[in-house]
N, C-alpha and C positions, 0 to 999 in steps of 0.2 A: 391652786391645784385642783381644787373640787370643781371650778368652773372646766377646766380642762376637760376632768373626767365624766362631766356629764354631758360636754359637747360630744367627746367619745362615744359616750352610751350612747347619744341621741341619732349617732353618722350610723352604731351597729341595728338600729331600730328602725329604723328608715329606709325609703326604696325611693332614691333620686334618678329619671331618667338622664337631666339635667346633667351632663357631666362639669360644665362650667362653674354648676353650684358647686357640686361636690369639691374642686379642685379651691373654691375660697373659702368653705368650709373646711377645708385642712390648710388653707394657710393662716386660718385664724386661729388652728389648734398650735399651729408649728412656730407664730408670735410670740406664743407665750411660752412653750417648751419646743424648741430647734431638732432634739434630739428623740423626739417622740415618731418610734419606730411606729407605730400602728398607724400614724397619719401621715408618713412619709409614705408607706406600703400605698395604702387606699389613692393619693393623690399619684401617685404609679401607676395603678390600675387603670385612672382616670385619664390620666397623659396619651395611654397604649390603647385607651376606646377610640380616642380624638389623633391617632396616629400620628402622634407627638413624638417618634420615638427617641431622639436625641434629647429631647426634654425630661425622657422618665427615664434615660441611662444617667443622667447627672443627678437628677433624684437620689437614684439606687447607689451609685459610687460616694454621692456626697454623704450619706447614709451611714456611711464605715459599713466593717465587718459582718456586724449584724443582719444590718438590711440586707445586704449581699447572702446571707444565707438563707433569711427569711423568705427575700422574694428572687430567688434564684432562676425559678421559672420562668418570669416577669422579663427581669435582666436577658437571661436569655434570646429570649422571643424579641425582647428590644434592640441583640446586636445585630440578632439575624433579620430582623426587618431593614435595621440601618446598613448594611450590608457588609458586617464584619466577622466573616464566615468561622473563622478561624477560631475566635476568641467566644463567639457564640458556641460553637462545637465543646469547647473545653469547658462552660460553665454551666453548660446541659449537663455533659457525659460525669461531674461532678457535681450536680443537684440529688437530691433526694427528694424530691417531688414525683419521685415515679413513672405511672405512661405519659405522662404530659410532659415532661421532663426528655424524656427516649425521641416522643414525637417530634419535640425542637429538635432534637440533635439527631434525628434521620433527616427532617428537611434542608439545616442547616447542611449537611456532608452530600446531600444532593444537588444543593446549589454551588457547594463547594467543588462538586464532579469526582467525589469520593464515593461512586454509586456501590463498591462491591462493602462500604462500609454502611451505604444505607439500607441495602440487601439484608446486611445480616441483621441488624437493627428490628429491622420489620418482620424477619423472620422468630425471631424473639417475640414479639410483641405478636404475632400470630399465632405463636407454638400455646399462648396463653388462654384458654378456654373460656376465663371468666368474661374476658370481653366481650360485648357487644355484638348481633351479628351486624348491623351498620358499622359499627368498626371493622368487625372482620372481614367485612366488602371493599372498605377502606383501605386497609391493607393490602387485600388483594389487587385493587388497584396500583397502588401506587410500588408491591412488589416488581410488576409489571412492566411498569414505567422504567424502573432503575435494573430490571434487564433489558429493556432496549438501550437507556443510553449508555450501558457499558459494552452493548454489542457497536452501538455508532462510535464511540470512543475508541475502539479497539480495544478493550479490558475482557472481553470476554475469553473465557478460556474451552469452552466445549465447543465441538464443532458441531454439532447439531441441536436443533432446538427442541425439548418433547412435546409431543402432541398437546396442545390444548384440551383442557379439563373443557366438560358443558358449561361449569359454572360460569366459568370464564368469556366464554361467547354469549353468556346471557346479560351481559352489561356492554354498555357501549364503549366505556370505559378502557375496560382490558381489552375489548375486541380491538379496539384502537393499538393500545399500548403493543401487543402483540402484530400486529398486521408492519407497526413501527419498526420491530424486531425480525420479523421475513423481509422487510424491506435491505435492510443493512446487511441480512442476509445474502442477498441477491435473489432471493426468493420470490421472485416479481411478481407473477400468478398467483400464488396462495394470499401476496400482500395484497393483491389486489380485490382478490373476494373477500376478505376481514374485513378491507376500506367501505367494499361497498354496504355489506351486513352492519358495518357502525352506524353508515348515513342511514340505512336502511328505519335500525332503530332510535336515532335521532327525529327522523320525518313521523312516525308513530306520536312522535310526544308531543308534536306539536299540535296534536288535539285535547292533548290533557296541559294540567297548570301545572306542571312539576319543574319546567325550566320556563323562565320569563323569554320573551320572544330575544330579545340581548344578549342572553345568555346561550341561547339555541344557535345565532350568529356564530357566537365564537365561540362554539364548538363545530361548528362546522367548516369554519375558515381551515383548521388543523390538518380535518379531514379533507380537504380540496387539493390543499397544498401539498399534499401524499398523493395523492390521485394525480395530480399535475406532473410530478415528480417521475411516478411509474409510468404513465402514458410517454414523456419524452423516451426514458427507456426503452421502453419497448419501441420505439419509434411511432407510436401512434400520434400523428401532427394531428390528424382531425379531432379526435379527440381532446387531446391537450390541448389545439383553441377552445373548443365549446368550454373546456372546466376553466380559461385562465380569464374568459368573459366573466364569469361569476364569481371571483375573486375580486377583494377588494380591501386593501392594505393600506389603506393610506391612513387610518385612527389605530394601525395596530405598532404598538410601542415596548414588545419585548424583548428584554435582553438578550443578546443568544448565550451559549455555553461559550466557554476558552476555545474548543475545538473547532465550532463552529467560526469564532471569529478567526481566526487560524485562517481558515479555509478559505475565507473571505478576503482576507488580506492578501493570502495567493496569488487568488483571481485575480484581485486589481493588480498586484507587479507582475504578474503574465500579461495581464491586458496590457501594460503601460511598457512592455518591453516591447510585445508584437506591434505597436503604434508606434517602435522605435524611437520612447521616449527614454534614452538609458540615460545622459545626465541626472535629470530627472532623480529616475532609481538609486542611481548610482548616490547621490545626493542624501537623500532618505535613507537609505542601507547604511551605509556607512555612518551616519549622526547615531545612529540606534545601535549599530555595532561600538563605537567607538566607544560607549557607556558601560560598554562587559567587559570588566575584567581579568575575570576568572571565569576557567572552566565550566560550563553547565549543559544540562540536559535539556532544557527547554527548546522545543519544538518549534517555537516561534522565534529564538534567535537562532536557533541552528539553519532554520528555512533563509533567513536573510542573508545568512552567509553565499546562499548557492545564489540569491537574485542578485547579491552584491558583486559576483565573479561575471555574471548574464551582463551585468548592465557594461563593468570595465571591457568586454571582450566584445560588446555587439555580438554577443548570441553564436560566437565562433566558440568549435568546438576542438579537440584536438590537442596540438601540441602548441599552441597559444592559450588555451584554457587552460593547459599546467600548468605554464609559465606565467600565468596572471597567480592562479592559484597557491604555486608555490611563493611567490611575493609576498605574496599576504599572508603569508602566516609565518612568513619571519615577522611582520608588522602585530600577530597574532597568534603567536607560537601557540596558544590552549584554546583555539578553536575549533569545535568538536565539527561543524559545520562541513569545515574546511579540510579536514582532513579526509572525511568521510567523501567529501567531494573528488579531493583528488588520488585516493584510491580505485571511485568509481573511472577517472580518466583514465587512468594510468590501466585499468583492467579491459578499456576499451578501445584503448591502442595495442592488447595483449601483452603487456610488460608487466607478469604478475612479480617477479623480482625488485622494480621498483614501489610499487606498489604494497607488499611485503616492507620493506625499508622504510617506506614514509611511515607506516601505523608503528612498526614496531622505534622508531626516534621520538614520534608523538606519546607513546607510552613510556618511554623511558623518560620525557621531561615531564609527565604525571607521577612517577614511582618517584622522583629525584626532589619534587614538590613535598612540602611539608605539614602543607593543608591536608585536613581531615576528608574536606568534601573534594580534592585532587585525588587523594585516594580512592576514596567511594568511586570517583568513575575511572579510573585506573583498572577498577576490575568491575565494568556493570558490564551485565552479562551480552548486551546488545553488541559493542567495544571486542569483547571475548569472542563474540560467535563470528562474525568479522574475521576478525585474526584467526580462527581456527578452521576455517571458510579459504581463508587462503593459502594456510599451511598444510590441506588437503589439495590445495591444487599441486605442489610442489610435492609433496608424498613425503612430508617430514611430521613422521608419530611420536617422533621424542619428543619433539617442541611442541604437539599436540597435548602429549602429557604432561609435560612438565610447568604449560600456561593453564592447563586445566587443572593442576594440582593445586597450583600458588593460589589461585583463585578461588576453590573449595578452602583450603586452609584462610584465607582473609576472611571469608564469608559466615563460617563454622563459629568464629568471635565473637559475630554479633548476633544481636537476639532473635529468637526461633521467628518472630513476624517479619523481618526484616531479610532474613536467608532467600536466595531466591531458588525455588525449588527444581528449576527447569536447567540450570547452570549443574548442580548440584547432582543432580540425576544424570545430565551428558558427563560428568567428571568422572564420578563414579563407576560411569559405565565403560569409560577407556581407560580407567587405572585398574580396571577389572583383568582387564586383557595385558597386563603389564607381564614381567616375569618375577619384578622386584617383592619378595617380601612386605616394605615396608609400603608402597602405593597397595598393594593386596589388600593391608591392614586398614588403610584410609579407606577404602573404597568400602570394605565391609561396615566400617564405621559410621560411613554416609548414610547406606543405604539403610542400616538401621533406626537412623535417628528418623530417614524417611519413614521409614514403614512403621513407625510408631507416630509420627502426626498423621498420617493418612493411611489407614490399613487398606482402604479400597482402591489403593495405587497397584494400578496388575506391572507395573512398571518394575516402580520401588519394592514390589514385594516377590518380582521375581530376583530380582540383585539382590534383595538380602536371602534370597535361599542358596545363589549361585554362589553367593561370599562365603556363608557357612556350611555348603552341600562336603567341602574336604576337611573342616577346620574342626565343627562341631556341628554333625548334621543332626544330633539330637534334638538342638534348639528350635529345627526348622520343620520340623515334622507334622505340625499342626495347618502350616502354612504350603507346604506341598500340596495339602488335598484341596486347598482354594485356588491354585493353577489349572491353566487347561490341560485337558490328557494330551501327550505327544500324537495319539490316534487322532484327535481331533484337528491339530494345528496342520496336520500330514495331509490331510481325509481330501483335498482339492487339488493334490499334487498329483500331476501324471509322471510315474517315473520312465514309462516306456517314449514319453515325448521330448523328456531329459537327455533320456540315452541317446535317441536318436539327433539330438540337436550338439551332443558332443558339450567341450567345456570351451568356455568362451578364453580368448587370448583377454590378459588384465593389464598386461606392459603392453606400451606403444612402441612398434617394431625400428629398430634401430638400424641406422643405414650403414652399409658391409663396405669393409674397405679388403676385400680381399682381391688377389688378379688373377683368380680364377679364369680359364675361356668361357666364355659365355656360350648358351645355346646358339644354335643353328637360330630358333625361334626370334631371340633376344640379337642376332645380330640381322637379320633383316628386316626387325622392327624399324633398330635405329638408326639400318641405311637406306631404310625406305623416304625416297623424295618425298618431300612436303607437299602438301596437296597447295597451287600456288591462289592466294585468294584475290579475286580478282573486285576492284572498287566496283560500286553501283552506277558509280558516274560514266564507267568506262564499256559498260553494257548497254547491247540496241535496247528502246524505248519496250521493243517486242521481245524482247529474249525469254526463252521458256525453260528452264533447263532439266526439264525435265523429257524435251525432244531430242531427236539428234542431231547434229551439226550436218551439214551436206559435208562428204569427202570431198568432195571438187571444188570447195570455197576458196581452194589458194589457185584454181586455173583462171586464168582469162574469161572474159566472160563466154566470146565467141567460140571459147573451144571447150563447154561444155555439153555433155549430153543433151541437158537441156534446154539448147540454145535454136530461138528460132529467129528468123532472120524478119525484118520486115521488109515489105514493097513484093516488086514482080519480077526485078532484077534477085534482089536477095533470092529470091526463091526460086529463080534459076541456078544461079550457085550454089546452094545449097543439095539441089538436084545434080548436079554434077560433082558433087563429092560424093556420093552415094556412089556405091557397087554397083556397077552395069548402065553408068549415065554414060553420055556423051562426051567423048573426048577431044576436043580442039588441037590441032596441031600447031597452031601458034604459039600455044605456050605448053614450056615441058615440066609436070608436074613429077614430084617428085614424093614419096610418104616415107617416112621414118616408119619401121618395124617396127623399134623400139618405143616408141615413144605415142604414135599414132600421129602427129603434126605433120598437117600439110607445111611442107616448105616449098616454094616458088625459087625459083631461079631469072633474075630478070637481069636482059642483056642489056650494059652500058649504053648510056644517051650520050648528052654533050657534055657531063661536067667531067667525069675523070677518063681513067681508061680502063682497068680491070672491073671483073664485074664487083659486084659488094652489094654483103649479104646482110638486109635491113635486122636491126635490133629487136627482140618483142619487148613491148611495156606490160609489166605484170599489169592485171587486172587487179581495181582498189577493190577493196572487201564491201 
């Protein structure tokens, strides 16, 4: 035992770079006592310098309880390097190691794609004055970071971003992080001058030692592939060559987020459909479909469901895409996928009444389900809004209310982090409008529990002054004067442009079966001949129609106005039709009044007896 203890003393007295020593000097401690906490910690240490880190989690477990508490931070940092996010997050957020402790488990919930839980994490750990200002740079960084990828996740909930602080621009860092966040914005231009202001001060440093030439690489690559990104955007092609020559990927080895991969996985079954690879698809989809069970939210099976209908349909749409669609979900009754798919058909052939029916039989085989997690999406609020999306189109407010109530009442159960507050707020604010006493009471109920986790909800705290302005408006008296004045909310309204624009009709005008007579107006409409529409094929090569036709197109040719004769004969005859020509007595002309046509009279030859009066051939057009 005393040899033990002085091997001990001699590891606390020593400064080994050596970590190889280090780790056979504690197995020489751990020979002779197995359960000697202080050298199981130290040979941890030593495993997590030599990024061992499955070697110093089995350290730290084989350890017991102890060690586990002892080196919790260690443990930690060990599952999130070996990349077990989850269980990493939980033995941080349960250390008492303090910022170092906080630090793991903001990283960990970042790589997790839990960004608005690493947000608040760092905003604790920033609100802390004692620290560091390279920590507080730090932080501000990486604050930065986890509002852009929860603007690129879709997690973000403001619709605008505030101005950037100076601080903030005076690192590359943030200037990055931020340019990341107008990007996903759609904020292309403003992304695009942060991009450049990053690289700007990236080029700066490479006259000073502060980043090794390696490290200046990749940080630069980030920045390029943003720039590449915004130039295709904007359609700038020349550009986005010259940035995609200086790009160079092929040593770069990170993992993307879930979202990302998502995205990517798209791509390929879009690409692999338009190549008219659908077996294929169809093949893939289905093997990865057939492994879910049950109900889920997950983005990436719900997306295979739609490539899995693309591939059986060859990319026909319609009323063969129902019918594929509805197939399969007899084969898949709780696909969340599929249904949402053929709702979207069904609303695109305008048949919102089937469409209506399918969600609400899909909801009834989740309410009728006895799973915990069949409930929870029974009423998630995405599901709800859907359904209340189309019970708006159909102008049914009882069913509005009545799914919006059942919904706040499940939701109200469970605990206040889990409430979704956007569900809760739309509930609220149409049981408001009820007549019923007891929805009156719910809603007022809501809106309080809101307006107590968020007072600066101008939403939530105008519903709770509307719920108690008849009930007890004493309550609310304080919260009145945090409203805007009705002058204000008015102050942009033209009411003389109101007036004059009259009140708009809100019903869709219903067709009259009365047998009234119709106007004058209304019956030469409808006895007015059709304008006759004539094919293209049946029109001369030259038709104009915007000229006019000659009136004489249906006479003969010879007997129009503007008919001249050729030769020397022709134009004797024709001279002799004229007024005051020469008349021959051989032959007896004769002119219709009526009509203007020379007709001739000519006396029998050899073949019959009486005379006879030759035929005209209409002239062809």
């Amino acid at each position: 035992m005393a040899d033990v203890q002085s091997l001990r003393a001699l590891l606390q007295q020593t400064s080994i770079d050596d970590h190889d020593e280090i780790i056979k000097a504690c197995n020489a401690i751990l020979k002779k006592s197995k359960t000697d906490p202080e050298a199981q910690h130290i040979k941890a240490v030593a495993l997590l310098k030599q990024d061992r880190f499955e070697d110093a989690i089995r350290v730290i477990e084989d350890g017991g309880h102890i060690l586990k508490q002892r080196a919790s931070l260690e443990w930690a940092y060990a599952l999130y390097k070996s990349g077990k996010l989850d269980q990493a997050i939980e033995v941080a957020a349960a250390s008492d190691r303090g910022r170092g402790a906080k630090h793991v488990e903001a990283q960990a919930a970042y790589r997790a794609e839990q960004f608005q839980r690493t947000k608040t994490i760092y905003e604790e750990l920033y609100g802390d004055r004692s620290a560091s200002a390279q920590e507080h740079t730090d932080l501000r960084i990486n604050m930065t970071a986890a509002d852009a990828q929860r603007q690129w996740a879709g997690h973000a909930t403001c619709s605008q971003r505030p101005r950037p602080s100076v601080d903030d621009l005076e690192v590359f860092e943030t200037t990055y992080n931020i340019a990341c966040e107008y990007i996903a914005r759609g904020e292309l231009d403003q992304a695009r001058q942060l991009l450049g202001r990053a690289k700007g001060y990236l080029e700066l440093c490479k006259s000073s030692e502060d980043l090794s030439p390696e490290d200046k690489r990749a940080e630069l690559l980030p920045i390029a592939v943003q720039e590449l990104y915004v130039a295709l955007r904007q359609e700038k092609l020349d550009d986005a060559e010259a940035i995609a020559k200086e790009i160079s990927i092929s040593d770069h080895s990170d993992r993307p987020f879930e979202y990302q991969s998502r995205i990517l996985n798209q791509n390929s079954n879009a690409i692999e459909l338009l190549v008219h690879k659908y077996d294929g698809v169809a093949r893939s989809t289905s093997k990865l479909l057939s492994q879910q069970d049950f109900a889920t939210l997950s983005k990436d099976i719900n997306s295979l469901s739609v490539f899995n209908v693309a591939a059986y349909t060859r990319n026909k749409t319609g009323r063969t895409a129902i019918n594929q669609t509805l197939s399969l979900l007899e084969k898949r009754p709780f696909d969340i996928g599929l249904i949402l798919l053929a709702v979207k058909l069904y609303i695109d052939e305008g048949n919102v009444s089937s469409a209506v029916s399918a969600l609400e039989s899909f909801l009834k085989r989740l309410s009728e389900s006895t799973s915990e997690s069949d409930q929870e999406i029974r009423f998630n609020p995405g599901l709800i809004s859907v359904l209340i999306a189309l019970y708006k189109l159909q102008g049914r407010k009882r069913q509005i209310n009545s799914e919006l109530a059942n919904a706040a009442a499940y939701w109200r159960k469970r605990s206040q982090q889990e409430q979704p507050s956007s569900l809760l707020r739309a509930a609220a604010t149409s049981l408001l409008q009820s007549h019923d006493p007891s929805d009156l009471r719910t809603a007022s109920e809501i809106f309080e529990t809101l307006h107590a986790i968020d007072p600066t909800d101008r939403i939530a705290t105008a519903g709770y002054v509307a719920s108690h302005a008849t009930s007890s408006p004493s309550r609310v008296q304080n919260e009145i004067s945090t409203l805007s004045p009705i002058q204000d909310l008015i102050s942009e309204i033209d009411v003389a442009a109101l007036e004059a624009a009259g009140i708009p009709s809100t019903c869709a005008p219903t067709a009259t079966t009365s047998r009234k007579r119709r106007s004058e107006a209304d019956k030469e409409k409808q006895t007015a001949p059709k304008r006759k529409r004539i094919r293209k094929s049946r029109l001369p090569k030259d038709y104009d129609p915007d000229k006019k036709p000659d009136p004489e197109r249906w006479l003969p040719l010879r007997d129009r106005s503007t008919y001249r004769p050729k030769g020397k004969k022709g134009k004797q005859k024709a001279a002799e039709r004229t007024q005051g020509g020469v008349v021959h007595e051989k032959a007896e002309e004769t002119v219709s009044p009526a009509a203007g046509v020379v007709q001739q009279k000519s006396h029998g030859g050899g073949g019959g007896g009486g005379a006879k009066k030759k035929k005209k051939v209409k002239g062809k057009r």
